[in-house]
N, C-alpha and C positions, 0 to 999 in steps of 0.2 A: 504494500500500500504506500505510495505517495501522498505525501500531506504540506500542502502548501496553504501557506494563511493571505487574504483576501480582503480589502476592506469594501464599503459598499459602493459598488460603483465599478468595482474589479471583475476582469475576467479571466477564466480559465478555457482553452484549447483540448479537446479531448477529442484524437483526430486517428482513426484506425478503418480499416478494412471496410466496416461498415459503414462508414461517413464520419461527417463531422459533428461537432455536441460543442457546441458555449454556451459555457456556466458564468450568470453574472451573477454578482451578491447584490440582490436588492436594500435590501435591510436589514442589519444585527441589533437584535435586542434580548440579552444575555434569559432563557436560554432557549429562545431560539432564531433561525436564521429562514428570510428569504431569499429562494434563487429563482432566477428567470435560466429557461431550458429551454436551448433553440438549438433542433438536431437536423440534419440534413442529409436523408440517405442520401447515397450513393448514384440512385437512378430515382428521386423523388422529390417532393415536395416539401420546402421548410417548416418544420413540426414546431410551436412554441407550447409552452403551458410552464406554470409556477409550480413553484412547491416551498412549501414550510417544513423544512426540518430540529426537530431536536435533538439533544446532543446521543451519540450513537444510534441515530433512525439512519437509515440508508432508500436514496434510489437511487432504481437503475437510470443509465441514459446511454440511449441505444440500445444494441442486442448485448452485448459484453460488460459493459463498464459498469461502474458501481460508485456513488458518492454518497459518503458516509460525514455526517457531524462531527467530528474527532470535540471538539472543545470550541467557545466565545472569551475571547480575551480582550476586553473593554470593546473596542470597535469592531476587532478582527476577525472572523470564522473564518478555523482551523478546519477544512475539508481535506477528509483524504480520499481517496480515487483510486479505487481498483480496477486494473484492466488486462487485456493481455498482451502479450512483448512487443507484438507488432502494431500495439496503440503506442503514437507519441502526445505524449502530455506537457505543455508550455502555459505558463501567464499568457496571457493575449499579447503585450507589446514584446516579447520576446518573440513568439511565433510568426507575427506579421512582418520581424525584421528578419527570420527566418526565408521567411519567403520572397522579401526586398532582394536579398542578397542569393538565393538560388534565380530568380530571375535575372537580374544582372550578370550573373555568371550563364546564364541563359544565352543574354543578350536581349532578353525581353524584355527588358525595362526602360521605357520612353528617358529617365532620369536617369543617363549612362554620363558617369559619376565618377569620383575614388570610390574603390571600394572603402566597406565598412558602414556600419548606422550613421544616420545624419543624429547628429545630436543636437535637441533643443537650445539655443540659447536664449535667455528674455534677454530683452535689450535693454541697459541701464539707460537711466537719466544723467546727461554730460553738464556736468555744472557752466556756465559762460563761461567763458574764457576772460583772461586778466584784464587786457585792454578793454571790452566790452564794459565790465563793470567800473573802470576809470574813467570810462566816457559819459558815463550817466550822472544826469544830473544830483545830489545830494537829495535825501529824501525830506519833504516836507513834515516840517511840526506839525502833529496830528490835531495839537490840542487847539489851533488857533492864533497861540500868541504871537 
């Protein structure tokens, strides 16, 4: 069993033979956990429905796999997932950068790049510069005088 912790909002990849299963954590509240369940056989159509687990309840998703409650740790549920060898199991932003980087290795990627993940940067705020704020006029007395 595989046990990866998940806050609300998080996804899991649980991608085998059968098709595909994301598991999102809807909502943690100790002790127990909503997930949204979106499977997608192989030759079929996208399967959604919820489910409210407590801790040690299990379902299935798909023919194979198994998601069990392992434990809630303030925000977190601890899910573990059982499956068989030829299931691979990722976080969602690891597995989608999984498959950025098999496509560019493809050559299938419109976005033909350096390899490796693009990593997020926010952009700070750039203070003025010196002369700009020696240019400006001295700030007025608020109070009137």
């Amino acid at each position: 069993m595989l046990v990866l912790s998940r806050e609300p909002g998080n996804s899991i990849m649980v991608d085998g033979p059968e098709g595909g299963c994301l598991l999102t954590v809807l909502q943690v509240r100790d002790p127990a956990v909503s997930l949204l369940i979106s499977h997608t056989p192989v030759a079929g159509k996208l399967n959604s429905w919820t489910a409210t687990l407590v801790r040690d309840a299990t379902v299935k998703v798909g023919s194979t796999a198994e998601v069990t409650l392992v434990d809630v740790r303030e925000e977190k549920a601890r899910l573990g997932i059982s499956a068989p060898k030829e299931t691979s199991i990722h976080r969602l932003e690891l597995w989608e950068a999984i498959n950025r980087e098999n496509r560019r290795a493809a050559g299938d990627d419109p976005e033909d790049g350096l390899a490796g993940s693009p990593v997020p940067r926010p952009g700070s705020p750039k203070p003025p510069s010196l002369d700009v704020r020696l240019d400006e006029p001295p700030p007025e007395d608020e109070s009137g005088e």
